[in-house]
MDTraj code that builds the backbone (N, CA, C; nanometers):
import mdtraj as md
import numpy as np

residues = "UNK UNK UNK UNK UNK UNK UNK UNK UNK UNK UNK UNK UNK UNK UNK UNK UNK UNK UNK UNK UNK UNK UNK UNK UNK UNK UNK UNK UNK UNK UNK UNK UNK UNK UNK UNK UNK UNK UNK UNK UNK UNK UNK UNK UNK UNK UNK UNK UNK UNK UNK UNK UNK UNK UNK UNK UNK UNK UNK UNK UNK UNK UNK UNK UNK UNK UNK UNK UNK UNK UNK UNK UNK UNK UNK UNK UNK UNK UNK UNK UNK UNK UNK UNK UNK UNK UNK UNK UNK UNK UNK UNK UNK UNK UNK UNK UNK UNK UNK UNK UNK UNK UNK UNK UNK UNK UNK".split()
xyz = np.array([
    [0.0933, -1.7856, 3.6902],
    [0.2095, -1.7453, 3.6136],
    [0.3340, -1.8093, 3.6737],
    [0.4449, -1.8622, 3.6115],
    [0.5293, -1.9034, 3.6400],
    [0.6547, -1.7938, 3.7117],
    [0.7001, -1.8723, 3.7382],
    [0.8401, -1.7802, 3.8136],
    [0.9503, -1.7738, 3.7985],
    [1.0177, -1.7117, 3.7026],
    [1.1248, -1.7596, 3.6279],
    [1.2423, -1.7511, 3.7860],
    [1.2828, -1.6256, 3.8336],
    [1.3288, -1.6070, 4.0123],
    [1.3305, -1.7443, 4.0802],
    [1.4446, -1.8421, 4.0787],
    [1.3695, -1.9354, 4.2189],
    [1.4109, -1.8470, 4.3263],
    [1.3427, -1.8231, 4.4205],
    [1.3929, -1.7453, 4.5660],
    [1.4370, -1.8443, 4.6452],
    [1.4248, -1.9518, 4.6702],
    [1.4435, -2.0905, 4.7050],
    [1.6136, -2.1462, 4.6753],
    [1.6948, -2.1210, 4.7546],
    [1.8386, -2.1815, 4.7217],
    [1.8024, -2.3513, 4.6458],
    [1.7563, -2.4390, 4.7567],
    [1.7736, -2.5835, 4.7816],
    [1.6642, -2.6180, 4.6415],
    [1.5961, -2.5377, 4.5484],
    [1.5723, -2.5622, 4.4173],
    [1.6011, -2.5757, 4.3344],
    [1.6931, -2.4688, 4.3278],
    [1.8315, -2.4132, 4.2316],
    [1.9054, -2.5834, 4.2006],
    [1.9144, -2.5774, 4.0341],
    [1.9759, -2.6944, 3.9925],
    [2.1605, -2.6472, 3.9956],
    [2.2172, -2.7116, 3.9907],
    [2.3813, -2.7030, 4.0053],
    [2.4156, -2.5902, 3.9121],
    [2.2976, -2.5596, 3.7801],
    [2.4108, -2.5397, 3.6374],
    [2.3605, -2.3482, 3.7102],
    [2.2434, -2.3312, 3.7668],
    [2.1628, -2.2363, 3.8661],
    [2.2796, -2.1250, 3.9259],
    [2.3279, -2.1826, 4.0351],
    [2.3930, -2.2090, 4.1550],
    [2.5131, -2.1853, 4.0904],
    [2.6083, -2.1873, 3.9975],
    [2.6897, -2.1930, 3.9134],
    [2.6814, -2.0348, 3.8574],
    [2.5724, -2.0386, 3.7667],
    [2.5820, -1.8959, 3.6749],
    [2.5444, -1.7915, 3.8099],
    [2.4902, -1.7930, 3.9137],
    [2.4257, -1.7243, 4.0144],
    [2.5775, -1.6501, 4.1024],
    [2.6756, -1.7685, 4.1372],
    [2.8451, -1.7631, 4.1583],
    [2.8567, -1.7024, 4.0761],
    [2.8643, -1.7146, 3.9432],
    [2.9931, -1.6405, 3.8024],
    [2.9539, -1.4885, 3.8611],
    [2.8069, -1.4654, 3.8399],
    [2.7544, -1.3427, 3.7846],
    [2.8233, -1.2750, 3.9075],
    [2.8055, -1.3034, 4.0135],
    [2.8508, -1.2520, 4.1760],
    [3.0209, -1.2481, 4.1748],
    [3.0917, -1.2979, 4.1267],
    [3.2065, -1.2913, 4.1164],
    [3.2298, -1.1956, 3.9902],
    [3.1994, -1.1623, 3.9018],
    [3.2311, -1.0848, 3.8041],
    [3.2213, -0.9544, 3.8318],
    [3.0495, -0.9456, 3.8920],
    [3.0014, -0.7801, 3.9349],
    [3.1389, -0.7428, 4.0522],
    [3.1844, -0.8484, 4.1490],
    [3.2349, -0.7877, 4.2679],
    [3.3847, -0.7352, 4.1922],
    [3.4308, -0.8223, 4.1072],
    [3.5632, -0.7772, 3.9896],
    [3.5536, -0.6353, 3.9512],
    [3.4348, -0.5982, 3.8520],
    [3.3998, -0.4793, 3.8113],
    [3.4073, -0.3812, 3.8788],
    [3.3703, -0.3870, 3.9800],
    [3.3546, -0.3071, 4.1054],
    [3.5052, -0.2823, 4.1702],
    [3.5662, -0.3850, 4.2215],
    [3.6790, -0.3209, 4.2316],
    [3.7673, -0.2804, 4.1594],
    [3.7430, -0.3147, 3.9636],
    [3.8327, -0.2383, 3.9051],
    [3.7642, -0.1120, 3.8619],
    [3.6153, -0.0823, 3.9035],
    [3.6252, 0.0689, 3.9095],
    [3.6879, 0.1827, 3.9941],
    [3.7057, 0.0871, 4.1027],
    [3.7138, 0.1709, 4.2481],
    [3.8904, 0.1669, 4.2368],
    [3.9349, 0.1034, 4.1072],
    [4.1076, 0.1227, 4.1356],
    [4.1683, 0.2401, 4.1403],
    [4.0817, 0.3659, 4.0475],
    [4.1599, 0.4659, 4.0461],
    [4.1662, 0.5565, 4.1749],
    [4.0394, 0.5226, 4.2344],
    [4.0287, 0.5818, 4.3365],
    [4.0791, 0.5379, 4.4782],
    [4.1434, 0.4456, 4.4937],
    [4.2767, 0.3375, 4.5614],
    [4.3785, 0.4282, 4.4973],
    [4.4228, 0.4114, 4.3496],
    [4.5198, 0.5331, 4.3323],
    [4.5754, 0.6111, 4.3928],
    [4.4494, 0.6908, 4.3954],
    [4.4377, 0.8527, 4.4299],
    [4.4908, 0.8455, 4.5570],
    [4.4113, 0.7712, 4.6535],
    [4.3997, 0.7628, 4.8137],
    [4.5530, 0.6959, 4.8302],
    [4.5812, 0.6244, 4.7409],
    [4.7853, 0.6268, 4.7819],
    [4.8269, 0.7040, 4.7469],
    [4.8085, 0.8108, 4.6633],
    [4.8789, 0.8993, 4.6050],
    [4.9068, 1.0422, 4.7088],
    [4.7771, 1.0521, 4.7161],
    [4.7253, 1.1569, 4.8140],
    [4.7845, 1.1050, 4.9647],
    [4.7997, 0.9898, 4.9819],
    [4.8814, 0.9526, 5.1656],
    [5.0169, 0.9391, 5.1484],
    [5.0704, 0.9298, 4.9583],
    [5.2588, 0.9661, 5.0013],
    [5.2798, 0.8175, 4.9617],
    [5.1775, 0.7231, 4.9296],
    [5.2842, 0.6153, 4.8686],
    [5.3502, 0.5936, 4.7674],
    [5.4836, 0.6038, 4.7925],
    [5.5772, 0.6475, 4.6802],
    [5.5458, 0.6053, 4.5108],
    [5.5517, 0.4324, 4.5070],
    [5.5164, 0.3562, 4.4010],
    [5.4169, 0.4470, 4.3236],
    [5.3022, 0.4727, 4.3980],
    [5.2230, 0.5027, 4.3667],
    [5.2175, 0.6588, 4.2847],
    [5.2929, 0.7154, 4.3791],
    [5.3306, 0.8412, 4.2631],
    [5.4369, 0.8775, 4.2003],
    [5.5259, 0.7617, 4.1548],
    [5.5647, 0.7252, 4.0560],
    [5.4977, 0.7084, 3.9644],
    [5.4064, 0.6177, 3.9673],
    [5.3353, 0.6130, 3.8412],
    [5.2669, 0.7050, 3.7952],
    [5.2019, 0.8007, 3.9094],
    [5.1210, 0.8932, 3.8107],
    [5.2045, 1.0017, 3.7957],
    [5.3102, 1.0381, 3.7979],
    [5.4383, 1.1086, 3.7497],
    [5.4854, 1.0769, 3.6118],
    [5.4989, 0.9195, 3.6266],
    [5.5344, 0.8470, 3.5012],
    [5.4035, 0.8753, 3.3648],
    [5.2984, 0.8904, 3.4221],
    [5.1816, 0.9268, 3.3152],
    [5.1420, 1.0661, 3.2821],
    [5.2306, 1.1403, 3.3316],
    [5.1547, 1.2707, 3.3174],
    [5.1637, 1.3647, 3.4053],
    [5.1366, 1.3048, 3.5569],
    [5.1260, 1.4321, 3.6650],
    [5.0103, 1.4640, 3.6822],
    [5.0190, 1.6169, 3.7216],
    [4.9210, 1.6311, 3.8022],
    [4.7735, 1.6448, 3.6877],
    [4.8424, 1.7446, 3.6166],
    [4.7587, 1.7992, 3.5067],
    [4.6791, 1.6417, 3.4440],
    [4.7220, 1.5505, 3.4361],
    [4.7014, 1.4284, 3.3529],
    [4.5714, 1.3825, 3.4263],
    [4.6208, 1.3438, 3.5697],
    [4.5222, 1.2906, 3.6670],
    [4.4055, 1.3846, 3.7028],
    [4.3986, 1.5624, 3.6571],
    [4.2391, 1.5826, 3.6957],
    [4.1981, 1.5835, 3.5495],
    [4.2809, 1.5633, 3.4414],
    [4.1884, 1.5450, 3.2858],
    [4.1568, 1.4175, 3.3339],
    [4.2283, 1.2867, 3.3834],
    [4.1409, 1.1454, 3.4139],
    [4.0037, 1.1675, 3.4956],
    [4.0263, 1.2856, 3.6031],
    [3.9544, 1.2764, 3.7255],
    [3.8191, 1.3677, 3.6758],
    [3.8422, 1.4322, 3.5575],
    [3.6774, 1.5155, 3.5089],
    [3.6551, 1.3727, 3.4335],
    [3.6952, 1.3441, 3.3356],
    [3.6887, 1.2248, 3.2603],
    [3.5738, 1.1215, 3.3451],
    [3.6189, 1.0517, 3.4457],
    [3.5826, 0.9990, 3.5084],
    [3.4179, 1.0260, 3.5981],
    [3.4655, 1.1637, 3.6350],
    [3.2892, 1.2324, 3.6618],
    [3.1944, 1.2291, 3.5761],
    [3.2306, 1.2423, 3.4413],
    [3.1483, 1.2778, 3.3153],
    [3.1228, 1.1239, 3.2882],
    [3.1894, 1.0594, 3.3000],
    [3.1529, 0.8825, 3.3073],
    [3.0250, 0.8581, 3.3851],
    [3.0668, 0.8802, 3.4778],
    [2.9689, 0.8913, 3.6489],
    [2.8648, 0.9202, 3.6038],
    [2.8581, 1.0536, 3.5947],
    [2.7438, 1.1690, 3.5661],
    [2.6246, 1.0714, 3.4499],
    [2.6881, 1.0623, 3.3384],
    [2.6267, 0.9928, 3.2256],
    [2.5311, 0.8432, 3.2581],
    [2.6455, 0.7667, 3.3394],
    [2.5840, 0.6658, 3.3745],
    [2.4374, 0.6390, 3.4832],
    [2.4579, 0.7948, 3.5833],
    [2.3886, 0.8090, 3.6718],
    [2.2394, 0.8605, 3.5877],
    [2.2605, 0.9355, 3.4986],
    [2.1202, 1.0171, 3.3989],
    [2.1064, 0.9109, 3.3512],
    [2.2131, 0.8148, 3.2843],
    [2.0954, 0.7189, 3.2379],
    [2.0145, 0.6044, 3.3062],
    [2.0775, 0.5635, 3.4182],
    [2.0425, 0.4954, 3.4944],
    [1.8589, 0.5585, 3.5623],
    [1.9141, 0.6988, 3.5740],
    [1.7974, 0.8110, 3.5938],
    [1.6374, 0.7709, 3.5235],
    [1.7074, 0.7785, 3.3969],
    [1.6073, 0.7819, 3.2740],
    [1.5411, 0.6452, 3.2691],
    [1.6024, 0.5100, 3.2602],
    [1.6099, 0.3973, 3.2698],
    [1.5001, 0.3942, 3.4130],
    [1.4955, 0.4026, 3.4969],
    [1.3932, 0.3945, 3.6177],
    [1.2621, 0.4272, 3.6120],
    [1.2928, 0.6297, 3.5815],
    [1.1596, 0.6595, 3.5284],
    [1.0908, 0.6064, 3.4135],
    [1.1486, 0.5467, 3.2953],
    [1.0425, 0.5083, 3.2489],
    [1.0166, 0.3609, 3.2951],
    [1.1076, 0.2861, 3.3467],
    [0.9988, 0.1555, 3.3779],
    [0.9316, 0.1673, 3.4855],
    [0.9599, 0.3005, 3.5624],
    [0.8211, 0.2995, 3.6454],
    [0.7270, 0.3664, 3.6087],
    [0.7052, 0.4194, 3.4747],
    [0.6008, 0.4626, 3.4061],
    [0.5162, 0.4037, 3.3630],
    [0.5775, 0.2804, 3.2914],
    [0.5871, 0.1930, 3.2089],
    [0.4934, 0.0511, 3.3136],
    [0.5203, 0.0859, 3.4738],
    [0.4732, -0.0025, 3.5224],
    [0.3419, 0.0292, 3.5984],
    [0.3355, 0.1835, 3.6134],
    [0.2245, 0.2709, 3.6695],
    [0.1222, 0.2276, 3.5997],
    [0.1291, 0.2367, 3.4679],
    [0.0095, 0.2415, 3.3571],
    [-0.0685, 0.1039, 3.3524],
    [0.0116, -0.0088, 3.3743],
    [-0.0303, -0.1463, 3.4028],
    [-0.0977, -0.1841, 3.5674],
    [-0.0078, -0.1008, 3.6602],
    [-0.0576, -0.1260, 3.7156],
    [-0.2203, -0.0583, 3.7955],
    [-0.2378, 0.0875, 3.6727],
    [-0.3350, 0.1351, 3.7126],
    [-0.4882, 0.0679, 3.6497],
    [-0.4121, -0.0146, 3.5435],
    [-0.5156, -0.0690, 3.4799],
    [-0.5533, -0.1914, 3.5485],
    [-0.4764, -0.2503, 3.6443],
    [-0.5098, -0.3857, 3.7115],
    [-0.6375, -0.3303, 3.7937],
    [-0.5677, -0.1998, 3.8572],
    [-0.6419, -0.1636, 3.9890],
    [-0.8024, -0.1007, 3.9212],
    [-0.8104, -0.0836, 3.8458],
    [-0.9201, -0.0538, 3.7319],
    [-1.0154, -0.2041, 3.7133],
    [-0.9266, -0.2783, 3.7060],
    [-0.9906, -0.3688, 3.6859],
    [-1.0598, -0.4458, 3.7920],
    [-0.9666, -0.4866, 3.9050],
    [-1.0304, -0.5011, 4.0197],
    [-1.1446, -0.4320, 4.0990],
    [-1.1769, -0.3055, 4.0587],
    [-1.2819, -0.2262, 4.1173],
    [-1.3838, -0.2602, 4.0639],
    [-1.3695, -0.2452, 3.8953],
    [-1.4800, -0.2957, 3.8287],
    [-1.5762, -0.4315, 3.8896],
    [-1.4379, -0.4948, 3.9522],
    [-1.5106, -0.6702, 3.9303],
    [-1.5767, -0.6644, 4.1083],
])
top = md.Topology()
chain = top.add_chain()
for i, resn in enumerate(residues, 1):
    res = top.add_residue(resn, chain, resSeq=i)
    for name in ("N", "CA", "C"):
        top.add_atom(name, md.element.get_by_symbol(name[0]), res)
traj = md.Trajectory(xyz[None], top)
């Protein structure tokens, strides 16, 4: 069976090596613009002024724990599905792989 994965850097053609960069630079983006609100918070919460300005300017306090359940229920959702998403492909992979091991005994 072929291998679509090269694990092998020095295989990897340029265009490879390229989308392999984008994808790694995008996820690390995502990531820190999830983690912004919570940079926010952590200036907000140590007194940096700017910083609570703005969430003054949006609302206050009341504003920021409707963002801050908001945000759990984000969490929460993503985590069950992520949940769900596991168990079945390791269900999904049990069943194949009980049939390999089925098969190998046989032979």
């Amino acid at each position: 069976m072929k291998e679509i994965i090269i694990n092998q850097p020095h295989l990897q053609s340029f265009r490879q090596k390229c989308g392999s960069w984008f994808l790694s630079v995008v996820s690390w983006l995502l990531w820190l613009y999830f983690l912004l609100p919570l940079f926010t918070l952590g200036g907000w919460l140590l007194g940096v002024k700017s910083l609570s300005d703005e969430i003054r300017w949006f609302g206050g306090y009341k504003t920021l724990l409707q963002l801050l359940t908001l945000y759990g229920e984000i969490i929460l959702v993503i985590a069950v599905g992520w949940a769900v998403w596991s168990l079945c492909l390791s269900w999904l992979h049990a069943g194949k792989f009980s049939k390999l091991r089925n098969l190998k005994q046989r032979n």
